[in-house]
FIVEXNU-314241 format. One record per residue (C-alpha): residue number from 1; residue in three letters; x, y, z. Coordinates in steps of 0.25 Angstrom, whole numbers, always signed. Layout:
N
{node NUM ALA {X Y Z}},
...
//
This chain:
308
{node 1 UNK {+0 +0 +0}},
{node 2 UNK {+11 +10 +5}},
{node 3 UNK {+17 +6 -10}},
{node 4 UNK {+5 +11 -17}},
{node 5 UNK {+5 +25 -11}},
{node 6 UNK {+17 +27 -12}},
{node 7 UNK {+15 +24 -27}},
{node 8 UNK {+3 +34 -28}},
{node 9 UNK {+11 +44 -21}},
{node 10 UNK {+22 +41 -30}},
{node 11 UNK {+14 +44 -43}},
{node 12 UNK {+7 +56 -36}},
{node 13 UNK {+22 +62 -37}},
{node 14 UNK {+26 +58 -48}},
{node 15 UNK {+12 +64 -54}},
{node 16 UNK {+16 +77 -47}},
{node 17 UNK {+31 +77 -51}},
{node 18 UNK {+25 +75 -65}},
{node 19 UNK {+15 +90 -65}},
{node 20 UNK {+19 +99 -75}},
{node 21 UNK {+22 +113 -70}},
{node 22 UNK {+11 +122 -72}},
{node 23 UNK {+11 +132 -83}},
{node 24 UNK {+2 +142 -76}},
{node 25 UNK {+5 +142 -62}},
{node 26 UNK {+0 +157 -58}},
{node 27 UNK {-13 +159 -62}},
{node 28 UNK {-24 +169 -58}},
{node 29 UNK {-32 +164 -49}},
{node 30 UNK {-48 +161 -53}},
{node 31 UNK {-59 +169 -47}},
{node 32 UNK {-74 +169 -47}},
{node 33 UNK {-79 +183 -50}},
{node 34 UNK {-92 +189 -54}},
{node 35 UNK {-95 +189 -68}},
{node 36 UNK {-106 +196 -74}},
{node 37 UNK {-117 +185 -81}},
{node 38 UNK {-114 +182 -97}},
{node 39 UNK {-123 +190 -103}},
{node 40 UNK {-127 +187 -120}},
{node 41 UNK {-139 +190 -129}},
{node 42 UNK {-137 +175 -133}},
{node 43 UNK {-139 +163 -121}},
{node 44 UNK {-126 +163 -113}},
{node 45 UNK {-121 +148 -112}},
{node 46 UNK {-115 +143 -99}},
{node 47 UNK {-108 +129 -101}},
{node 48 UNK {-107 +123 -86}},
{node 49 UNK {-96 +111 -85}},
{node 50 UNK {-99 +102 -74}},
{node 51 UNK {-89 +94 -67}},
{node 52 UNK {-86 +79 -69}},
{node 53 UNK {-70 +76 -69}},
{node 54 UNK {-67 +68 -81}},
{node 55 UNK {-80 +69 -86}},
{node 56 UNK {-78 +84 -91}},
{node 57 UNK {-73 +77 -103}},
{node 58 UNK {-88 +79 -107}},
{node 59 UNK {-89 +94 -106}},
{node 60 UNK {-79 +94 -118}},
{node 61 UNK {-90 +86 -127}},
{node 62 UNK {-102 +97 -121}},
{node 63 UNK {-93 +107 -126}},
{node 64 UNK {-90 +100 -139}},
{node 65 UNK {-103 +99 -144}},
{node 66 UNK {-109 +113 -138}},
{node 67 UNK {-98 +117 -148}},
{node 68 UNK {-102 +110 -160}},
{node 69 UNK {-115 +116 -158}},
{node 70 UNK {-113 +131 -157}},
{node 71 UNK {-116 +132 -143}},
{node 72 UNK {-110 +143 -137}},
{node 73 UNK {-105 +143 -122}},
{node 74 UNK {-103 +156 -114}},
{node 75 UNK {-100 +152 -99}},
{node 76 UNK {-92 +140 -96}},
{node 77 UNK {-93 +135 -80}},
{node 78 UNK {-85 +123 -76}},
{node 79 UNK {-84 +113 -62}},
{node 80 UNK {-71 +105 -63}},
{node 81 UNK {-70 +98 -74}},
{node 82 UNK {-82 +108 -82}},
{node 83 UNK {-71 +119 -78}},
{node 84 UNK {-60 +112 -85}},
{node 85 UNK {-68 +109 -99}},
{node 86 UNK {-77 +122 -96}},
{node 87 UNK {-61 +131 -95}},
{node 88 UNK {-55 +125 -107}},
{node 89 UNK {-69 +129 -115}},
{node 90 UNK {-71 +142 -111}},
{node 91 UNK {-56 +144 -113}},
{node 92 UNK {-59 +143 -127}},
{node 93 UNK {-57 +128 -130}},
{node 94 UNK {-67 +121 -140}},
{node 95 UNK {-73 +107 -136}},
{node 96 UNK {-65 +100 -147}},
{node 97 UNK {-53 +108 -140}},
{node 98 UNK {-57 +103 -127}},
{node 99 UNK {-57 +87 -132}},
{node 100 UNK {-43 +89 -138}},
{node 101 UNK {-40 +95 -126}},
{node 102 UNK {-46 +83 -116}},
{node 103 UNK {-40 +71 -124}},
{node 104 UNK {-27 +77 -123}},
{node 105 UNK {-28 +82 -109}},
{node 106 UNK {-20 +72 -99}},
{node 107 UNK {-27 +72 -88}},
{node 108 UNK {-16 +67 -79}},
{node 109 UNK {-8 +77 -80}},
{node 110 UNK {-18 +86 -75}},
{node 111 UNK {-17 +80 -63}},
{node 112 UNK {-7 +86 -51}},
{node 113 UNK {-6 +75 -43}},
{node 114 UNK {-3 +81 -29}},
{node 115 UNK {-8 +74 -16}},
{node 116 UNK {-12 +82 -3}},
{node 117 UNK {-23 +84 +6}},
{node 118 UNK {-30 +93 -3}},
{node 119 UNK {-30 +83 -16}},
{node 120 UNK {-21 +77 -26}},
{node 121 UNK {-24 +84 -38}},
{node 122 UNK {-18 +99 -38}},
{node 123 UNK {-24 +104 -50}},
{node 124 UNK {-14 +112 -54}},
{node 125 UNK {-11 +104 -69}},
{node 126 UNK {-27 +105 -72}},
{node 127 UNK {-25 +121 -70}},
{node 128 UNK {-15 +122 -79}},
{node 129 UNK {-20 +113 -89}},
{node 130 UNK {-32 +125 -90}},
{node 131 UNK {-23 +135 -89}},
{node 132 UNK {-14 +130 -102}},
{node 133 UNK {-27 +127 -110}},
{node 134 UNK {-32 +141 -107}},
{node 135 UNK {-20 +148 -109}},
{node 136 UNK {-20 +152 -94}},
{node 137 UNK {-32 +162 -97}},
{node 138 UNK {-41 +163 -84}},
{node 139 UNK {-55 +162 -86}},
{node 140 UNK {-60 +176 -89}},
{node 141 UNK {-51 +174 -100}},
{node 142 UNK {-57 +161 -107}},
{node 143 UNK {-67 +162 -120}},
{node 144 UNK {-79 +158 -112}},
{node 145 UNK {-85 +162 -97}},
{node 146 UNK {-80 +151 -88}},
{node 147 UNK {-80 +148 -74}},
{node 148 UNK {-74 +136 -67}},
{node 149 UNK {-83 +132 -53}},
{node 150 UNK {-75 +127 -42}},
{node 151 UNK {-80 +127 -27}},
{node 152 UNK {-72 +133 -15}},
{node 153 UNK {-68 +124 -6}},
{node 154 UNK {-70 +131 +8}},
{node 155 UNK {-83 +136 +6}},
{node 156 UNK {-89 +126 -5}},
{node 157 UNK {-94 +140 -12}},
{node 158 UNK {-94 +139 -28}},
{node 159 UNK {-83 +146 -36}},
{node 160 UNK {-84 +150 -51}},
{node 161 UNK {-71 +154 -55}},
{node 162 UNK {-72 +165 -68}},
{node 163 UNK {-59 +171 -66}},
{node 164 UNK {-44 +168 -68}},
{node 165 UNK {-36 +156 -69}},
{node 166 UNK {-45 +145 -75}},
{node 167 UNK {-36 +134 -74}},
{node 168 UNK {-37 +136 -58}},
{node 169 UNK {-51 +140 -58}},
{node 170 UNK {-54 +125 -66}},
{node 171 UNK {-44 +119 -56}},
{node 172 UNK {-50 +124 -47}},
{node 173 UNK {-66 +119 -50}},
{node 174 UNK {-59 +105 -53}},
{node 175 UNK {-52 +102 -40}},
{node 176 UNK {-60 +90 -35}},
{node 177 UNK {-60 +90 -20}},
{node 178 UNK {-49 +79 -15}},
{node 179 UNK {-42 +79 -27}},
{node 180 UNK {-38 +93 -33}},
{node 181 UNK {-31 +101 -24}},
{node 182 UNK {-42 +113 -17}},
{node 183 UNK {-38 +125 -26}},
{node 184 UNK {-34 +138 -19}},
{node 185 UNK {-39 +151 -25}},
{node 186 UNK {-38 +164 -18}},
{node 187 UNK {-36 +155 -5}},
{node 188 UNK {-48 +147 -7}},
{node 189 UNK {-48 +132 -12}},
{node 190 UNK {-57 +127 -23}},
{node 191 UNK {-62 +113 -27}},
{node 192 UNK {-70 +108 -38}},
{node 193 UNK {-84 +115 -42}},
{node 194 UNK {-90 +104 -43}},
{node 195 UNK {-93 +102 -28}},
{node 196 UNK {-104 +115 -30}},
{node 197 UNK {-106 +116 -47}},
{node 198 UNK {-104 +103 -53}},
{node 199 UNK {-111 +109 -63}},
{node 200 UNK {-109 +126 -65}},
{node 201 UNK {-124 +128 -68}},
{node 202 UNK {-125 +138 -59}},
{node 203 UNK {-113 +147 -61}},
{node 204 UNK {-119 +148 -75}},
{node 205 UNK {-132 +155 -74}},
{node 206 UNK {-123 +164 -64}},
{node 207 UNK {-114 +168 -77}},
{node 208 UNK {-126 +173 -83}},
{node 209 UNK {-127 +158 -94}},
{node 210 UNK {-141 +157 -100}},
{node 211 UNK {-140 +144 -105}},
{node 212 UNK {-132 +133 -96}},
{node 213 UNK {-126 +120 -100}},
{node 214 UNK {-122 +112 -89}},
{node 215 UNK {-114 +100 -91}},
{node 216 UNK {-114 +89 -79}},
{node 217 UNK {-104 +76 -82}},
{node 218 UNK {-104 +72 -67}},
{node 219 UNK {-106 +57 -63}},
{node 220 UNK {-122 +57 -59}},
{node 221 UNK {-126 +48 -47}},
{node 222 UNK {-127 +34 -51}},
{node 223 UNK {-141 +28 -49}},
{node 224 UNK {-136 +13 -47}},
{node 225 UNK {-120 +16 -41}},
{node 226 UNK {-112 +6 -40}},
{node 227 UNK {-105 +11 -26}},
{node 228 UNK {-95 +2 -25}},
{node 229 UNK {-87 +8 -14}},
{node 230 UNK {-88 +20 -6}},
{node 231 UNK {-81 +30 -17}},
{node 232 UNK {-93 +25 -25}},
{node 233 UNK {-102 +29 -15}},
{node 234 UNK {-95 +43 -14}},
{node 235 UNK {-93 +46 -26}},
{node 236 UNK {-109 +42 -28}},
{node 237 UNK {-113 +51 -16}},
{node 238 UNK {-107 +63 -22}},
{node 239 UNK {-112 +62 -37}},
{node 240 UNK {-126 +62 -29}},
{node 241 UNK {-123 +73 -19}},
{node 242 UNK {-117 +82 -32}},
{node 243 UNK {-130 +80 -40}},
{node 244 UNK {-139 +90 -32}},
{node 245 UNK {-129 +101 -34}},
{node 246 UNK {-127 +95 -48}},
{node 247 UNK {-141 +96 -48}},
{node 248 UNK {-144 +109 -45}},
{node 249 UNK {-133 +114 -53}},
{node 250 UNK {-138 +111 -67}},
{node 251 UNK {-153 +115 -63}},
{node 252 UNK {-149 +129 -70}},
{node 253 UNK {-144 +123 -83}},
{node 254 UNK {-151 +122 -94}},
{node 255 UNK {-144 +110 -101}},
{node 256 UNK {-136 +101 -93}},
{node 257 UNK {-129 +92 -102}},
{node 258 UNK {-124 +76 -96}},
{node 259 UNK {-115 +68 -103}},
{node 260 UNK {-117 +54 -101}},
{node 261 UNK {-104 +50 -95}},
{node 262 UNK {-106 +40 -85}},
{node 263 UNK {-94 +35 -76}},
{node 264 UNK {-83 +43 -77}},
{node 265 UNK {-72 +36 -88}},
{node 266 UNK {-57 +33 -85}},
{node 267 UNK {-52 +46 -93}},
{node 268 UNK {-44 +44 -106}},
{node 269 UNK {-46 +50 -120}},
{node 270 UNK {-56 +40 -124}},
{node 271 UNK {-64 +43 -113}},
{node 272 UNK {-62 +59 -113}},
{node 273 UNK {-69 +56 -127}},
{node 274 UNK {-81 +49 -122}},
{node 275 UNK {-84 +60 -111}},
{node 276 UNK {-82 +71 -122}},
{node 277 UNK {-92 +63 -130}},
{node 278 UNK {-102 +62 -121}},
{node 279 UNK {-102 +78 -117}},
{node 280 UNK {-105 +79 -131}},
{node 281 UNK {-115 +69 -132}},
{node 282 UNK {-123 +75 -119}},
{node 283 UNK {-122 +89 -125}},
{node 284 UNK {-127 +83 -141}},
{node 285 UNK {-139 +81 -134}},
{node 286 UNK {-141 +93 -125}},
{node 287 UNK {-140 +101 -139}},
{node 288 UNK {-155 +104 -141}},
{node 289 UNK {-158 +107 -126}},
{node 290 UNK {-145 +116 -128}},
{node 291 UNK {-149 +123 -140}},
{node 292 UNK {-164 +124 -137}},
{node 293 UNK {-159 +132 -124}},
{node 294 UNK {-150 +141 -132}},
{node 295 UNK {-160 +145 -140}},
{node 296 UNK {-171 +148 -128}},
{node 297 UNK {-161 +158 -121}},
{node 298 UNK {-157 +165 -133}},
{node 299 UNK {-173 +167 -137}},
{node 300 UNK {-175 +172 -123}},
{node 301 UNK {-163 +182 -124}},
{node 302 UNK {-168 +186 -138}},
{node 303 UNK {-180 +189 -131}},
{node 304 UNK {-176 +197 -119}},
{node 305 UNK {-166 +205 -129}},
{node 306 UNK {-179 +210 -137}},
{node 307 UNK {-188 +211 -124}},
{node 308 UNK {-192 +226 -120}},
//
């Protein structure tokens, strides 16, 4: 046994020994500031990311086919892994982009292996990884509105991060509690937004959207688990506590869009395929729902534009 840790903790070093330097080491720390609501003549559209881990390979297929179809996005909102697809999009990157991008993405080496009492995972490579992709631009600077929703950790209040570094502020909405590393901004340590907004319906309608899409690829509740063990039965009793937030959170939205993935897949580049496909499946079919909206909201604008 004592063997055996000692060859974890032997590959745990040799992991850290092995992290390339980061390119941008000082960045501007992110902020959540007032912004005045979008305002258009034409329906605002809000794309809302939700989280999901390696399942956010299927927000690249939403955005794929919302592409092929002309559907313009204003506002992008991410929760973890909707803040790392929602960045890279609103930074100006196309769906087809953003599959070229995933397949050749290594997620290993994202990884900053670090043990400690805080987590295991420091982040830092993920942040990077948006900075370089980004050119460093902070997020008032990207071609879309976007914020990144992470949660503060003392006071469990909500955080919508519009301002500076977006490779933090996606850190920063990404760190799962007991993995990543808490990150300190401003003397206050953030975790992942998917404890309050799975989902960022909410912060949407705040940003002034008219029409929201909200993606969900989180796990649902088993009917018929198989709880084999008590992680089972953990992992089972969260999926069911987080759906009445989950809940609550996509009430606003007027098209909410499921892909069916099912169990999690081991995650290689046949697999990143798959969950890419059935993002674009999922959102094929929300099409008619999608443009029959679109064209409500813009009526109703023509309409209050011609009223006395």
């Amino acid at each position: 046994m004592m063997k055996k840790y000692k060859c974890l903790w032997l590959l745990l070093l040799l992991a850290a020994c092995s992290t390339p330097p980061l390119q941008y080491k000082d960045v501007i720390l992110p902020q959540a500031v007032y912004a005045a609501p979008v305002q258009s003549d034409q329906p605002v559209v809000a794309l809302a990311l939700g989280s999901g881990g390696d399942r956010g390979f299927a927000h690249i297929g939403v955005i794929k086919v919302l592409e092929a179809n002309n559907i313009k996005v204003d506002i992008v909102l991410g929760t973890s892994a909707g803040s790392v697809v929602g960045a890279l999009y609103a930074g100006g990157y196309s769906g087809t982009e953003l599959e070229k991008l995933a397949l050749e993405m290594d997620r290993e080496k994202l990884k900053d292996y670090d043990f400690s009492r805080r987590g295991y995972v420091r982040g830092e490579q993920l942040q990077d990884f948006i900075n370089r992709a980004l050119n460093n631009r902070s997020i008032e600077q990207l071609d879309k509105h976007f914020v990144a929703i992470a949660t503060r950790l003392g006071s469990g209040k909500t955080v919508a991060f519009n301002r500076g570094n977006t490779g933090m502020a996606v850190r920063a909405s990404s760190s799962i509690p007991g993995v990543f590393y808490p990150v300190m901004i401003n003397g206050e340590e953030y975790v992942d937004g998917d404890l309050k907004q799975p989902v960022p319906v909410t912060m949407a309608r705040e940003m002034g959207a008219d029409f929201i899409i909200a993606v969900d690829i989180s796990q649902q509740p088993s009917d018929h688990p198989e709880l084999k063990d008590i992680i089972d039965i953990l992992k089972q009793s969260l999926r069911i506590m987080r759906q009445s937030i989950l809940s609550q959170e996509l009430e606003s939205a007027q098209v909410v869009i499921r892909p069916e993935i099912g169990i999690t897949p081991e995650i290689d580049a046949t697999s990143k395929l798959r969950l890419i496909k059935v993002g674009e499946d999922a959102t094929t079919a929300a099409l008619p729902m999608i443009r029959e909206w679109l064209q409500k909201i813009a009526a109703e604008k023509a309409l209050e534009r011609t009223s006395p």
